[in-house]
C-alpha positions in Angstrom: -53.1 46.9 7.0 -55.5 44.3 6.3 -52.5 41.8 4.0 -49.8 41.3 6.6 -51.4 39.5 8.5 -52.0 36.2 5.4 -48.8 35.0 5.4 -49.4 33.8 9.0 -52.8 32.8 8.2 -52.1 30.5 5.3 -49.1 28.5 7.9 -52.3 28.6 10.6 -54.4 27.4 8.3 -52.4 24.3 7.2 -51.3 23.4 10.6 -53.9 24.1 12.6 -55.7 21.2 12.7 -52.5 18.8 13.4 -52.6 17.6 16.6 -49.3 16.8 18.3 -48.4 13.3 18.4 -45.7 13.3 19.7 -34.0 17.5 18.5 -25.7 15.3 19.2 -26.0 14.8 15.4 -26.1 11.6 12.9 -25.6 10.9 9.6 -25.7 7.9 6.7 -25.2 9.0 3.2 -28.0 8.7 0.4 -27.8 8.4 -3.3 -30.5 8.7 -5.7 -30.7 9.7 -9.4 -34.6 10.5 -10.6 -36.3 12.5 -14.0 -38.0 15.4 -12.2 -41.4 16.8 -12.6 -39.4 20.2 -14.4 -37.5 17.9 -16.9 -34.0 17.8 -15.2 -32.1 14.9 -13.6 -30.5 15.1 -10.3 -27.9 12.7 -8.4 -27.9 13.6 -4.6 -25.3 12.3 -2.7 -24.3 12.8 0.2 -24.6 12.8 4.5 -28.4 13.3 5.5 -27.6 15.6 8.5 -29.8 14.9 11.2 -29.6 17.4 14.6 -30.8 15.0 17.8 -32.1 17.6 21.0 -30.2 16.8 24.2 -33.5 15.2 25.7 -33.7 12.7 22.7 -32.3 9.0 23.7 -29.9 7.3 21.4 -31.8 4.4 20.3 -35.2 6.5 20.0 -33.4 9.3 17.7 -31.8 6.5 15.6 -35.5 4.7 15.1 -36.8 8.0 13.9 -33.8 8.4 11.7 -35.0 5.2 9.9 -38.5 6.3 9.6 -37.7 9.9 8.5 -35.3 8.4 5.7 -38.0 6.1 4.4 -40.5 9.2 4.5 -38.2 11.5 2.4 -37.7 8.9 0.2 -41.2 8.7 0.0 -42.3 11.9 -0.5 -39.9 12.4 -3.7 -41.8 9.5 -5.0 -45.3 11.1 -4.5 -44.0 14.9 -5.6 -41.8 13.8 -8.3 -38.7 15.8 -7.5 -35.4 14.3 -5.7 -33.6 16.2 -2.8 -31.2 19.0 -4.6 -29.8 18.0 -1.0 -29.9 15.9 2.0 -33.0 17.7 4.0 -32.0 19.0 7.0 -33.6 17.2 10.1 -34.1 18.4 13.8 -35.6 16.2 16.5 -36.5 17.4 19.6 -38.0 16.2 23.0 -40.9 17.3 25.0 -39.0 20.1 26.4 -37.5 21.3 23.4 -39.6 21.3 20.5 -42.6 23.6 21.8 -40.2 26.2 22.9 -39.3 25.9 19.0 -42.5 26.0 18.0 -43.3 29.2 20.1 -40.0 30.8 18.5 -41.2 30.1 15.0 -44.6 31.5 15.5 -44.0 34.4 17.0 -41.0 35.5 14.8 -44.2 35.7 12.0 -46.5 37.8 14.6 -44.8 41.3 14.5 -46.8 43.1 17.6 -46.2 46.8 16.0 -47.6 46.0 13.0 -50.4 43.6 14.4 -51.2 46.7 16.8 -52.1 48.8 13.7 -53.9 46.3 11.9 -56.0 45.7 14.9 -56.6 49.8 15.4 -57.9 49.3 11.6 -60.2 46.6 11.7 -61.6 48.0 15.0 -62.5 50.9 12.7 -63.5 49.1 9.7 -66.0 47.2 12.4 -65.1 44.0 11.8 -63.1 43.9 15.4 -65.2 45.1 18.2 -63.7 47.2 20.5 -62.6 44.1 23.2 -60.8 41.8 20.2 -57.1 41.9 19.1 -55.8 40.3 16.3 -52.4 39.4 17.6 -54.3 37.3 20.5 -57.3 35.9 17.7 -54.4 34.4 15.7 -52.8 33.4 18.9 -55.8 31.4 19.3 -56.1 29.4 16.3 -52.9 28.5 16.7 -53.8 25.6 18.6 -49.9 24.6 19.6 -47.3 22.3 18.6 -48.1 20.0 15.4 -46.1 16.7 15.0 -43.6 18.6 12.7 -43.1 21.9 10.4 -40.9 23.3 8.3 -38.8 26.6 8.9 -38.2 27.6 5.8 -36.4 30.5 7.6 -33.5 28.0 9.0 -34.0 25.5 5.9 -35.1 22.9 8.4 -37.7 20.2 9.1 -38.7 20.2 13.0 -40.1 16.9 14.3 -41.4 16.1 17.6 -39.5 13.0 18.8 -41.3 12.0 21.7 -41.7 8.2 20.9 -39.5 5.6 18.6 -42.3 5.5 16.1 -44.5 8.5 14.5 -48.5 7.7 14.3 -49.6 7.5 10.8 -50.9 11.4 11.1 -47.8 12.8 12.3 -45.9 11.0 10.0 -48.5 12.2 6.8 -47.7 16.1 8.4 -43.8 15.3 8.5 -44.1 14.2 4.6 -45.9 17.7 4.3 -42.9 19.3 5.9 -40.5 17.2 3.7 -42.4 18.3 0.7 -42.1 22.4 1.9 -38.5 21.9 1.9 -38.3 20.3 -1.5 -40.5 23.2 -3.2 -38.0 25.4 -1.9 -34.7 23.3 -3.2 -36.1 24.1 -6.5 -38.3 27.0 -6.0 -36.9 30.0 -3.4 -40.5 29.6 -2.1 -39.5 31.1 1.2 -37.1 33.4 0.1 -39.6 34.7 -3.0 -42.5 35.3 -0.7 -40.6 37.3 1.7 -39.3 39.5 -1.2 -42.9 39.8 -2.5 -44.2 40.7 1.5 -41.0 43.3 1.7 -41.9 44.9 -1.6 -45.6 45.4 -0.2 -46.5 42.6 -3.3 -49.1 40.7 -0.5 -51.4 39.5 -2.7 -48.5 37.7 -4.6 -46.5 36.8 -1.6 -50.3 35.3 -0.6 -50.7 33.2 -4.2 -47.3 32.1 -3.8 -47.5 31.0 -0.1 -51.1 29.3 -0.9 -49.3 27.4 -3.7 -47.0 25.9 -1.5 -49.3 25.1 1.3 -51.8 23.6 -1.1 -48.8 21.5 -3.1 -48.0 20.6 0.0 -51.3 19.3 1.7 -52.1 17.3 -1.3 -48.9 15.2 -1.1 -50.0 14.7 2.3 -53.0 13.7 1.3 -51.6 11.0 -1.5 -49.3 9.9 1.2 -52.3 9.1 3.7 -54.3 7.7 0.9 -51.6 5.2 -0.2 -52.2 3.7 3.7 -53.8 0.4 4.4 -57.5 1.0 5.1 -56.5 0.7 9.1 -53.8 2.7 9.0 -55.9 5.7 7.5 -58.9 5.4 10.1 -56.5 5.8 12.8 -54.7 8.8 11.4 -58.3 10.6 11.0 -59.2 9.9 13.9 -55.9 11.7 15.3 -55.8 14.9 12.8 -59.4 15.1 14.2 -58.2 15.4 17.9 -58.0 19.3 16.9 -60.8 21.6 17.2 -60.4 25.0 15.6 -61.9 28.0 17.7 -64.3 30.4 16.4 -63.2 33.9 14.9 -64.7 36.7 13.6 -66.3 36.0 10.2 -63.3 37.7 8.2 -61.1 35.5 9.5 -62.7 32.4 9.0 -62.7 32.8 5.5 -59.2 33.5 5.0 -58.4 30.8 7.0 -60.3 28.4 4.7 -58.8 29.6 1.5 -55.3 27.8 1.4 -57.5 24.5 2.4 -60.1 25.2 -0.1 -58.8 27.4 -3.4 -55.7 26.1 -3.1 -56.1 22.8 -2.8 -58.8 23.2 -5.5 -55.7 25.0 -7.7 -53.3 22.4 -7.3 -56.0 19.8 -8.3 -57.1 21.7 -11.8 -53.0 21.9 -12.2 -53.0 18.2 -11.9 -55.4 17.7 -14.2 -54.4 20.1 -16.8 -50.5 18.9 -16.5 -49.9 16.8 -13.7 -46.9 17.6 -11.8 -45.0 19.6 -14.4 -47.9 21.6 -14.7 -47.7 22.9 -10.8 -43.8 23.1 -10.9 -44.7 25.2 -13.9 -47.0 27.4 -11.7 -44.4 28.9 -9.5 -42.6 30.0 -12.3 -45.4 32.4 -13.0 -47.0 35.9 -11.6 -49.6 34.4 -9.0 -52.1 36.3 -7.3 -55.2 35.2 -5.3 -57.7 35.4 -8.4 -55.7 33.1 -10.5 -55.6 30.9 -7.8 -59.2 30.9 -7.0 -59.9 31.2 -10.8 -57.6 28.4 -12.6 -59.5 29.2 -15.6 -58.1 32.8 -16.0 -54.9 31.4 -14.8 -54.3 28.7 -17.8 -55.9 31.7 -20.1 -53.0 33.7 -19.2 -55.5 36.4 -17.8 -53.1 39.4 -16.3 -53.2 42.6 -13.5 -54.4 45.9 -14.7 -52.3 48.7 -13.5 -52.3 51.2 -10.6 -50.0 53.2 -8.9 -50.0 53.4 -5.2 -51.0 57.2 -4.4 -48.6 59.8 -3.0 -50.8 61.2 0.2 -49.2 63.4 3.3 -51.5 64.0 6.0 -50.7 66.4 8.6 -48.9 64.8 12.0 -49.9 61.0 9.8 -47.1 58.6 8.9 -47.2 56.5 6.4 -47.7 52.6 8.1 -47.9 50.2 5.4 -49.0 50.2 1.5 -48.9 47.5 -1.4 -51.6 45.3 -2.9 -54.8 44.0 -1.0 -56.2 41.6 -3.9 -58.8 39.4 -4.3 -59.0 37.7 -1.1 -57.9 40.8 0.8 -60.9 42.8 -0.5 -63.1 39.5 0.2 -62.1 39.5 3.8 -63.0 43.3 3.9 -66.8 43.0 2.2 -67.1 39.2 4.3 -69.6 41.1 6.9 -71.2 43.3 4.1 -72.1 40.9 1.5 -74.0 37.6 1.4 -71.4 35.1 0.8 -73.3 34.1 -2.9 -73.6 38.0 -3.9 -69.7 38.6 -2.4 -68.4 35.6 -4.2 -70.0 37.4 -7.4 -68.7 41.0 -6.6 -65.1 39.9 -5.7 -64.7 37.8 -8.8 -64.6 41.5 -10.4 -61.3 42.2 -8.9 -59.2 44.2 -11.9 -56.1 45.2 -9.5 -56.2 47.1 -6.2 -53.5 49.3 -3.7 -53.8 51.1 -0.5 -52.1 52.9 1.9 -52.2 52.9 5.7 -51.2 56.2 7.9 -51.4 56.3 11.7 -50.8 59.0 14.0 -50.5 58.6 17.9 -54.8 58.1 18.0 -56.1 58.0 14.6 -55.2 55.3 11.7 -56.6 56.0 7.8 -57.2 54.0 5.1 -56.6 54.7 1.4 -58.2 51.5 -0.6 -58.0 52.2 -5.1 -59.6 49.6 -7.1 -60.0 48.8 -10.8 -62.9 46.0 -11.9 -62.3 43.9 -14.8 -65.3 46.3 -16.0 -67.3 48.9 -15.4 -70.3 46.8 -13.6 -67.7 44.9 -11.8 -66.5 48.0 -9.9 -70.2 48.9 -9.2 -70.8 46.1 -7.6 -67.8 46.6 -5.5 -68.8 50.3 -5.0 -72.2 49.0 -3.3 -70.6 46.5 -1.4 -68.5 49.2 0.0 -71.3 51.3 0.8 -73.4 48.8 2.0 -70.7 47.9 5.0 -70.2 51.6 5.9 -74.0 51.5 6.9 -74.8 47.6 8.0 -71.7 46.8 9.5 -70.1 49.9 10.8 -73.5 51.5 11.3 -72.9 54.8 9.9 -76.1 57.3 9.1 -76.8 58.0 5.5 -74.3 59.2 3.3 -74.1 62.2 1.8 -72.7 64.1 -1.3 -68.9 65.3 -1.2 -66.4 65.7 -3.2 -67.9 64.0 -5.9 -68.5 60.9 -4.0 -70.7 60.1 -0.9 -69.4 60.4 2.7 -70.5 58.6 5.5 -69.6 60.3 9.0 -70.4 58.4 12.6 -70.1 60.7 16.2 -69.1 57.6 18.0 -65.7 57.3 19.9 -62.8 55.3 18.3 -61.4 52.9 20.8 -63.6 55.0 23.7 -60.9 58.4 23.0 -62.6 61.4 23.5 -61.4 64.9 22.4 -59.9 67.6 25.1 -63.1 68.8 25.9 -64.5 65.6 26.6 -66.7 65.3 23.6 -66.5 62.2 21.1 -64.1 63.2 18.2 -66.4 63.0 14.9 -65.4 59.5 13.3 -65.4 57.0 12.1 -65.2 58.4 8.3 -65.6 56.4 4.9 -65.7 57.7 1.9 -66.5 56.1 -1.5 -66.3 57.6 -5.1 -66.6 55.8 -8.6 -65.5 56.5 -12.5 -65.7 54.2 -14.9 -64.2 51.3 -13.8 -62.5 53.6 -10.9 -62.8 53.1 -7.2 -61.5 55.1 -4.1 -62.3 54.3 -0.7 -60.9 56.2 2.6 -62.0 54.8 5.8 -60.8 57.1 8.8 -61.0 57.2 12.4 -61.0 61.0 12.5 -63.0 62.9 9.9 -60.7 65.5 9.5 -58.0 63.2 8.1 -60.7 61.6 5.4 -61.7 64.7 4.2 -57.9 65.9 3.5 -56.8 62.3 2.1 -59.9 62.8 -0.3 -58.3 66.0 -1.8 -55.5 64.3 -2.7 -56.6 61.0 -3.8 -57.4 60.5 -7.9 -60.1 57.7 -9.3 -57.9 55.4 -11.5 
C-alpha cells in the first residue's frame, strides 16, 4: 500500500544528496561524564570498538580512528547527550563498503511488497504503466554516501578510502554518530519497526522523520561551526550529487524529512532547546504534528477509526494500517494544486485502509475522518477530482449512496478470456458528516462488493 514504502524514503531522502568521498579491530578506552539534554548524567567508560575491513592499511585505519574519536566527541557536544556506550565503528575500503551499502538498502526494499504497491499506484494513475517503484527508488538512491548508520546492526559504516575525511563526509559521519546516539537513548530503530510491523506507518513515518531531521540539523551545526574555507569546500562536495526526477508523488515525500522535519526540530529548539526534542520522542508522533508544531505543543490528538473487516471473493488481504497526513498528500499530489492541497490535507482527523490483491486485480479500501465536517469535504472533492483529472475516468454516477466512477481501459494491458478489456479501473467515493470512504479497484466487480461492506465512520 501507498505507507511502506516512507521508511525508505525518509533514509533516501537524507542521504541522497551525499556524495561519496571516500572496514582486524582496534581499540583505546574513553571516559566522559556530561548533564544530558533529558536531565540524567552518564559516565561512559570503556574500549571504543572499531572493526578495520581487510582492504584498510594499518596506518590509514589508525588516522581515521583519531578523526572519528574527535567527531564523536564532537557530536555529543553539539546534541547534548554522552555515548550510553562506546559507538560501534566499521571502516571499510573501496571494495567493501559499497557491497555494504548495497546490502543495507536492499534489506529496506522488500520486492513482494514493492510489486503490489507498484500494481496500486499504476491504478491510482500516478505510475504509468512502464514505471516501477522498486527501480524509481532504486534511482534516487544515488550510491554509496561517505557513511550511515545501520541501526539494524547498531553500527556506524564509514568509507575509509583516504587517511583524512573531507569536511562533507566528515559532517555526514557526525550525522551517523548522532543516529546512533538517538537510539542509545531512544529505541529509535527498534520503535519504528514495531510501529511499521503493527501497520502504525504514519507513526513509524513521524518517528523516523524525527530522527532524520534531529539528525541533519546536528550536521548542519557541525558544518556551520567550520572556518569559512572549510564550509565552501564541503558545499561544493554535498553538491557533487544530483537528484533524478520522479513522478510528482514522490518528490514530495522525498522533501518532507528535509523540509517539515527539519522545520519541527527547529520550532522544538525554539520552544525548549534540546530537552524539548529529546522530549518529542517520548510522545505519540504522527506526520501532522510534525508538519503542524503548533498542534503538536497544543497537545492536539488522533480521532478514532477502526480498520474495516472486508473479504472479497478469491482477494487476500495485502497490507492495512494508517496512511496519514503525508500519505494522503502523496495520494491527492497530482489532483490538487499544491496551495489548495496544502489547505485540504491540513484537515487530516485520522485515516486506515486496506489493501487486497488477487493473482490480476489489487483494491483499495481508504476511511478518513476530517478534523470537521468542511475538512472532509474538501478531501471528498479532492478525491473526486483525481478519479476524473488524473485517472481520467468519465463522470460519476450515483451508487450506493455515493458516486462511482468506472473506466473500460485495461489494467496493466490484461484483457479478459474473451479478449475484451475487463471493466476497471473503479473508485468509489461516499461522505457523512465528517465520514469518508474511498475504494479504488482495478476490477469493478471487486469495488462494488467491497462497497457493500464498507461503513462511513
Amino acid at each position: 500500500m501507498p505507507a511502506r514504502h516512507l521508511l525508505l524514503l525518509v533514509l533516501i531522502a537524507a542521504l541522497a544528496t551525499a556524495a561519496c568521498d571516500g572496514a582486524a579491530a582496534d581499540s583505546t578506552t574513553t571516559t566522559s561524564s556530561t548533564t544530558t539534554t533529558i536531565g540524567v548524567t552518564v559516565r561512559t567508560s570503556g574500549e571504543r570498538t572499531v572493526t578495520v575491513g581487510e582492504d584498510i592499511d594499518g596506518g590509514l585505519a589508525e588516522q581515521l580512528e583519531t578523526q572519528l574519536a574527535d567527531l564523536a566527541a564532537a557530536t555529543e557536544v553539539l546534541r547534548g547527550l554522552s555515548f550510553l556506550s562506546p559507538p560501534k565503528l566499521v571502516l571499510l575500503g573501496q571494495s567493501e563498503f559499497p557491497q555494504r551499502w548495497e546490502a543495507f538498502v536492499d534489506a529496506r526494499l522488500d520486492p513482494v511488497a514493492l510489486a503490489t504497491d507498484t500494481r496500486l499506484f499504476r491504478t491510482l494513475g500516478l505510475l504509468s504503466p512502464a514505471q516501477d517503484l522498486r527501480a524509481l527508488i532504486r534511482s534516487i538512491e544515488t550510491g554509496p554516501v561517505p557513511a550511515f548508520y545501520d541501526g539494524a546492526a547498531g553500527e556506524v559504516v564509514v568509507a575509509a578510502t583516504q587517511a583524512e575525511l573531507a569536511p562533507f563526509a566528515a559532517s555526514v559521519v557526525v550525522r551517523a554518530l548522532t543516529e546512533a546516539l538517538i537510539d542509545q537513548y531512544h529505541r529509535a530503530t527498534t520503535r519504528a519497526a514495531e510501529l511499521q510491523t503493527s501497520g502504525r506507518y504514519d507513526e513509524a513515518v513521524a518517528l523516523e522523520t524525527l530522527v532524520t531531521a534531529d539528525a541533519l540539523t546536528t550536521q548542519l551545526r557541525y558544518l556551520e561551526g567550520l572556518p569559512d574555507s572549510t564550509r565552501v569546500a564541503a558545499a561544493a562536495e554535498a553538491g557533487a550529487s544530483v537528484m533524478p526526477e520522479s513522478p510528482p508523488f514522490l518528490t514530495a515525500e522525498l522533501s518532507y524529512p528535509t523540509e517539515g522535519g527539519i522545520a519541527f526540530v527547529a520550532a522544538l529548539l525554539d520552544q525548549g532547546g534540546l530537552a524539548a526534542v529529546d522530549a518529542a520522542y517520548g510522545e505519540t508522533l504522527t506526520t501532522e504534528l510534525v508538519s503542524h508544531p503548533v498542534r503538536y505543543f497544543a497537545g492536539e490528538g488522533v480521532l478514532s477509526i477502526e480498520v474495516p473487516t472486508v473479504d472479497l471473493s478469491g482477494f487476500g488481504v495485502d497490507d492495512s494500517g494508517s496512511l496519514g497526513a503525508l500519505g494522503l498528500r502523496s495520494l491527492l499530489t497530482e489532483a490538487v494544486p499544491p496551495g489548495l492541497l496544502t489547505q485540504t490535507v491540513d484537515g487530516w482527523g485520522a485515516d486506515v485502509f486496506v489493501t487486497l490483491t488477487d493473482a490480476s486485480d489489487i483494491a483499495f479500501v481508504y476511511v478518513f475522518r476530517g478534523d470537521t465536517v468542511a475538512d472532509t469535504v474538501e478531501v471528498a472533492q479532492a478525491f473526486l477530482e483525481h478519479a476524473a483529472g488524473v485517472m481520467g475516468l468519465a463522470e460519476p454516477r450515483a451508487a450506493g449512496g455515493g458516486v462511482e466512477f468506472i473506466g473500460p481501459a485495461a489494467v496493466e494491458g490484461e484483457a479478459s478470456g474473451d479478449g475484451a478489456p475487463p471493466e476497471g479501473p473503479y473508485v468509489f467515493v461516499d461522505r457523512d458528516g465528517d465520514g469518508l470512504v474511498v475504494i479504488v479497484s482495478s476490477d469493478a466487480g471487486a469495488g462494488r462488493a467491497l462497497v457493500r461492506q464498507v461503513e462511513i465512520p
